[in-house]
C-alpha positions in Angstrom: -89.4 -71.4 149.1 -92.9 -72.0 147.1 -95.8 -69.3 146.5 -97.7 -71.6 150.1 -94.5 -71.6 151.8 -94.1 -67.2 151.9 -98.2 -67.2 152.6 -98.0 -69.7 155.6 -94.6 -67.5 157.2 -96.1 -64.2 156.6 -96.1 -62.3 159.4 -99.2 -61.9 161.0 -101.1 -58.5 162.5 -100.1 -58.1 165.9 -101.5 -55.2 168.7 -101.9 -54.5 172.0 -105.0 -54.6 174.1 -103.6 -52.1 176.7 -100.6 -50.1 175.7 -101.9 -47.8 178.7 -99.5 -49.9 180.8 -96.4 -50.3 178.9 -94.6 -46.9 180.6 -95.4 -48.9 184.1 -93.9 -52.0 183.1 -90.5 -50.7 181.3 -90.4 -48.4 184.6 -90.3 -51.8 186.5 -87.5 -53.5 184.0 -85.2 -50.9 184.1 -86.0 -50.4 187.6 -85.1 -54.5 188.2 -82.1 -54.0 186.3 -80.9 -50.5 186.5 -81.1 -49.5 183.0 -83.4 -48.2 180.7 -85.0 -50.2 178.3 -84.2 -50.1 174.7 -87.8 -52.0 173.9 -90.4 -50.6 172.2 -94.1 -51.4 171.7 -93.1 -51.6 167.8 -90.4 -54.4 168.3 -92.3 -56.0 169.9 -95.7 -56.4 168.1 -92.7 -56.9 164.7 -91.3 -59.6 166.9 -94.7 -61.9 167.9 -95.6 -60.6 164.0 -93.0 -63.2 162.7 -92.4 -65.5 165.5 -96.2 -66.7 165.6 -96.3 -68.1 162.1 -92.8 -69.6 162.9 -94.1 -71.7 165.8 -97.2 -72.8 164.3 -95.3 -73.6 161.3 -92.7 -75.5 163.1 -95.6 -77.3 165.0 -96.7 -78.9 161.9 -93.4 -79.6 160.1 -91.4 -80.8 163.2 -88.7 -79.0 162.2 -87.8 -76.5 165.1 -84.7 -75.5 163.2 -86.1 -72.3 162.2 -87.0 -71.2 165.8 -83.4 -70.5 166.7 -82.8 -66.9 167.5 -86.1 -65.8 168.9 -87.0 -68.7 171.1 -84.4 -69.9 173.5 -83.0 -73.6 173.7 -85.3 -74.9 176.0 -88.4 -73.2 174.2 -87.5 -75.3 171.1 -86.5 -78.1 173.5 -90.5 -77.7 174.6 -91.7 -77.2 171.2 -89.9 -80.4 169.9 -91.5 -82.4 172.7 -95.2 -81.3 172.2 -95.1 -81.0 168.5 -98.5 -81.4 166.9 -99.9 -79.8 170.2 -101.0 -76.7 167.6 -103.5 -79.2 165.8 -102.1 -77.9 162.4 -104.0 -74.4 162.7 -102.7 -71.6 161.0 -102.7 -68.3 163.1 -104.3 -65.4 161.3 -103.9 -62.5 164.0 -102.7 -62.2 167.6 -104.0 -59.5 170.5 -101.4 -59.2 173.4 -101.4 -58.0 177.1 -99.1 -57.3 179.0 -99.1 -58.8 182.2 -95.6 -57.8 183.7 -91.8 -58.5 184.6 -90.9 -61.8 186.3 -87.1 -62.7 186.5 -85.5 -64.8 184.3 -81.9 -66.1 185.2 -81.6 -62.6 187.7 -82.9 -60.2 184.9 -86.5 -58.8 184.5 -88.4 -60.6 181.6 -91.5 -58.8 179.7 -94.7 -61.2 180.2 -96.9 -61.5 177.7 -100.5 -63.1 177.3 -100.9 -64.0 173.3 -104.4 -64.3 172.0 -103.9 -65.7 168.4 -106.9 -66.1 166.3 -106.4 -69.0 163.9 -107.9 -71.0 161.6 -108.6 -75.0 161.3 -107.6 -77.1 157.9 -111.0 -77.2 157.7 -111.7 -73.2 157.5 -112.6 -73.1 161.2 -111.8 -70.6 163.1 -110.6 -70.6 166.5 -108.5 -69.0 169.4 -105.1 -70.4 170.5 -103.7 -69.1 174.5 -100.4 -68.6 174.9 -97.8 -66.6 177.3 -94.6 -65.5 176.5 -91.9 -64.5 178.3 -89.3 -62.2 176.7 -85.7 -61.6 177.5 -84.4 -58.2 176.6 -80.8 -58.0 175.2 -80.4 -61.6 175.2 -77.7 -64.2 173.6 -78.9 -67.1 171.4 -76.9 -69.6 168.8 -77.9 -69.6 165.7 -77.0 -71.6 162.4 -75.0 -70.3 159.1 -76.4 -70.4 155.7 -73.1 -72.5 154.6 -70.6 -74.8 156.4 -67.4 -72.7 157.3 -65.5 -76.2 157.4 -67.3 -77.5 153.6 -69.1 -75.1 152.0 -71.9 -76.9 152.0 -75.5 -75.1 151.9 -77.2 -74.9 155.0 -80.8 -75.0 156.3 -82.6 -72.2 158.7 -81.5 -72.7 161.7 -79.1 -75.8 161.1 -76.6 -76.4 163.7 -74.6 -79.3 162.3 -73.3 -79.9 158.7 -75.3 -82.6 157.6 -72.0 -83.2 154.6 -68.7 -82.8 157.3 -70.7 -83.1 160.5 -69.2 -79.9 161.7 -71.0 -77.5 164.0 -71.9 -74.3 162.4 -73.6 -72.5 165.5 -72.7 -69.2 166.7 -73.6 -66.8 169.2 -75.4 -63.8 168.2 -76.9 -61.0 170.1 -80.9 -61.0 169.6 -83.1 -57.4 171.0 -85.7 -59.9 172.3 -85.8 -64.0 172.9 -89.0 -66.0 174.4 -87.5 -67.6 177.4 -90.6 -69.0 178.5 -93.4 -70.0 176.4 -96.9 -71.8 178.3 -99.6 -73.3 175.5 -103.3 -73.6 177.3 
């Protein structure tokens, strides 16, 4: 990884516009789902910290590889689609607020309202609006950093030996995953 590489997918500075509500909303997840949440305001500002400059990255490069195990299937699924839709900005910060706990697949999710500041090729600066949905405690595959079948080295998030053609995912429990991610 060059010097431009580890500046672009440095995680960026992530906080909360009103952690007044976050005791409401993990009262109404672990009151959807009968136990008490294990999420903290922490994990998740460390979380959005490293996943933004992942997705903006990934929007440039096309390579949605590296996505796997914080955004779920059909998040990269969406991202591979649209990609470019980012306009090659690179995020610089991002303000959250929480907005509440829809269900996802019969569990409450945490929804999220992402205000990332960026900034153009050009030096521009701009805002990008997002919403995330997170699963809590969720499942995702994820690649291997060598073939089990050949040896062979692997890249992030790889899911098929590009030597033996062999695939390499596994299942791996993840503390939070974006089920749901909506660009305006």
């Amino acid at each position: 990884m060059t010097m431009s590489d580890q500046a672009r997918l440095s995680p960026v500075s992530v906080s909360i516009d009103n952690p007044e509500e976050w005791a409401s909303i993990m009262d109404q997840m672990s009151a959807d789902n009968g136990a008490p949440s294990v999420l903290t305001p922490e994990l998740l500002t460390d979380t959005v910290g490293s996943a933004v400059p992942m997705l903006f990255d990934a929007d440039v490069s096309g390579n949605m590889d590296p996505l796997r195990g914080i955004f779920a299937d059909q998040v990269i699924a969406q991202c591979q689609h649209h990609s470019g839709c980012l306009n090659g900005d690179a995020p610089t910060s991002s303000v959250l607020h929480l907005v509440g706990t829809p269900m996802h697949e019969g569990r409450p999710a945490l929804r999220v309202h992402l205000l990332i500041k960026t900034r153009g090729r050009d030096g521009s600066e701009g805002v990008n609006s997002q919403f995330w949905d997170f699963a809590v405690g969720a499942q995702v595959v994820v690649g291997q950093s060598t073939c089990p079948n050949c040896g062979a080295p692997l890249g992030d998030g790889q899911l098929i030996c590009d030597h033996c053609h062999a695939n390499v995912g596994r299942a791996v429990d993840a503390p939070l995953i974006v089920t749901r991610l909506e660009l305006y």
